[in-house]
C-alpha positions as CSV (number, residue, x, y, z in Angstrom):
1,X,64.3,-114.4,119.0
2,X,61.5,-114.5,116.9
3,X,62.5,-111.1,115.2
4,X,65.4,-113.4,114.3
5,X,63.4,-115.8,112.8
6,X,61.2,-113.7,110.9
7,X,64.3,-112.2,109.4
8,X,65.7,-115.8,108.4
9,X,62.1,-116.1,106.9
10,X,62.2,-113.1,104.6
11,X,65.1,-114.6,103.3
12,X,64.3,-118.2,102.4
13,X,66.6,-117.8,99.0
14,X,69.3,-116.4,100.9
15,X,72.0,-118.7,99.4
16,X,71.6,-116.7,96.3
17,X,73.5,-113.9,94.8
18,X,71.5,-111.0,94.7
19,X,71.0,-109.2,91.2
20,X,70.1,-106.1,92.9
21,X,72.1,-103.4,94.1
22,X,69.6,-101.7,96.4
23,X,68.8,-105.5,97.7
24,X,72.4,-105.9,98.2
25,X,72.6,-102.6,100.0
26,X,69.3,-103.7,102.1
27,X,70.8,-107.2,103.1
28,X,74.2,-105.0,104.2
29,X,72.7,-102.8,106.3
30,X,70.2,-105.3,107.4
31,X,73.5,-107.0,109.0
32,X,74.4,-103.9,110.5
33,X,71.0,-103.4,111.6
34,X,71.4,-106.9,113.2
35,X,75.1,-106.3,115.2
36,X,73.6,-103.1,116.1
37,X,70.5,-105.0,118.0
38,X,72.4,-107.6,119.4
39,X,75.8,-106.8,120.0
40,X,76.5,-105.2,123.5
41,X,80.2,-105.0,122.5
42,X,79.5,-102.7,119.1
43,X,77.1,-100.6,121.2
44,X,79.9,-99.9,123.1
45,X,82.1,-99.4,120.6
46,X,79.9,-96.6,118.9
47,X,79.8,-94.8,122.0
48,X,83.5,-94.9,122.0
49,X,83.4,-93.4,118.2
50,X,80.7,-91.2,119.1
51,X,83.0,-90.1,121.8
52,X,86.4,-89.7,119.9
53,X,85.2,-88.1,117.1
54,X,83.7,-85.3,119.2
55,X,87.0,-84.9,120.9
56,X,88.4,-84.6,117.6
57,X,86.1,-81.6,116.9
58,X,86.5,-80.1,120.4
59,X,90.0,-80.4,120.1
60,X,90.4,-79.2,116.3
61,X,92.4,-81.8,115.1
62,X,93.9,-81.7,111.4
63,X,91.7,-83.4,109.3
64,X,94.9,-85.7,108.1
65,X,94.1,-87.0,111.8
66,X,90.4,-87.0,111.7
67,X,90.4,-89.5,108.8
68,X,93.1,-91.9,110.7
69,X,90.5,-91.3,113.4
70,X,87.7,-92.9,111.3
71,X,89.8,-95.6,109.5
72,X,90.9,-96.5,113.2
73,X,87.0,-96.6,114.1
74,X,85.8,-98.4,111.2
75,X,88.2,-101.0,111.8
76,X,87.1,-101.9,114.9
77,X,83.4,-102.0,113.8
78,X,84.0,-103.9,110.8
79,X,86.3,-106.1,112.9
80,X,82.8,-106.6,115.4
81,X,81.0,-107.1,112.9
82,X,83.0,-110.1,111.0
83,X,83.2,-111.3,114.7
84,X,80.0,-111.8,114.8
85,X,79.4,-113.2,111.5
86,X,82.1,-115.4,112.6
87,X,80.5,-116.8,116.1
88,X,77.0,-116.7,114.3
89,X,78.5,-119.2,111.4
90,X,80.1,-121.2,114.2
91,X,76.8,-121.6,116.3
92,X,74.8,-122.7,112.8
93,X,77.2,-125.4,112.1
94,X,77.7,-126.5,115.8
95,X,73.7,-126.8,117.1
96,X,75.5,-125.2,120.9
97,X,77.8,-128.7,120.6
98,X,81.5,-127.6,122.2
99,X,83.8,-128.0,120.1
100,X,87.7,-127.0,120.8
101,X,88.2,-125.6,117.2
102,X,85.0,-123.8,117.5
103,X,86.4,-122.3,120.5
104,X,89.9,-121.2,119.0
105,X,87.9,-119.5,115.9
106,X,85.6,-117.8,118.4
107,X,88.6,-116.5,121.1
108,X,90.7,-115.7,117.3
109,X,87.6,-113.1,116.0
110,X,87.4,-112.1,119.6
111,X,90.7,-112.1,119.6
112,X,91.1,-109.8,116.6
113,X,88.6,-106.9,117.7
114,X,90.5,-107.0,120.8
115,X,93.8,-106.0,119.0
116,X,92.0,-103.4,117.1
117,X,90.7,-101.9,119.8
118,X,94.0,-101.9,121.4
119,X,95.2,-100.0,118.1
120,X,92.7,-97.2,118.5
121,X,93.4,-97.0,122.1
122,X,97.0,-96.2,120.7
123,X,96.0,-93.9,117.8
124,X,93.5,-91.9,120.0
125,X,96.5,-91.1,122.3
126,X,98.5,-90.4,119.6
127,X,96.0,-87.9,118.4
128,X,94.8,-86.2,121.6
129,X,97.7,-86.5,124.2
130,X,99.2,-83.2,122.1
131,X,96.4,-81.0,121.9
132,X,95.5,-82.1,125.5
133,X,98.9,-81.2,126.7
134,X,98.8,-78.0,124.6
135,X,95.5,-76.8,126.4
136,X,97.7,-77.0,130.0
């Protein structure tokens, strides 16, 4: 928590646009940094890109299929990461009150990696079911 803080501190102008481009590029991969330190579920989800994409190499698949591979991956991160933007934003404005449509724009992020991740189940298969069944 109070690496969180200290974060929110360092950023006290934060509201404004930033004329910089490598300060742009810091605050982005700050957020990355962030999801990346807190989020179990895009842990996970690297290990499952980690995973695929060595497949992929193992396997030999085209590289027409290697970049729908990282399209499909990306997706799902970026998706985890607006999520969390998304149930961050929602806690900020809330103070940890309940609120029903905080709750439906929670469940619809979630809701929305979910279906992504449901897509790159369906691409990997797509991708490695043939080569698998070529190798038997």
């Amino acid at each position: 928590m109070g690496t969180k803080i200290n974060s929110l501190e360092n950023r006290k102008e934060s509201y404004k646009t930033s004329r910089n481009v490598l300060k742009s590029f810091k605050y982005a991969f700050s957020g990355i940094s962030y999801v990346l330190n807190t989020s179990r579920n895009f842990k996970i989800q690297l290990i499952f890109a980690v995973t695929s994409l060595m497949i992929g190499f193992l396997l030999q698949i085209s590289i027409s299929n290697y970049v729908i591979l990282i399209a499909t991956i990306m997706s799902v991160l970026i998706l985890e990461i607006l999520n969390t933007s998304i149930e961050s934003l929602v806690d900020l404005v809330l103070k940890k009150e309940f609120s029903s449509l905080a709750k439906i724009s929670k469940d619809t992020s979630a809701g929305a990696v979910l279906l992504a991740s449901i897509n790159s189940v369906i691409i990997a298969l797509y991708i490695f079911v043939p080569k698998i069944k070529f190798l038997f």
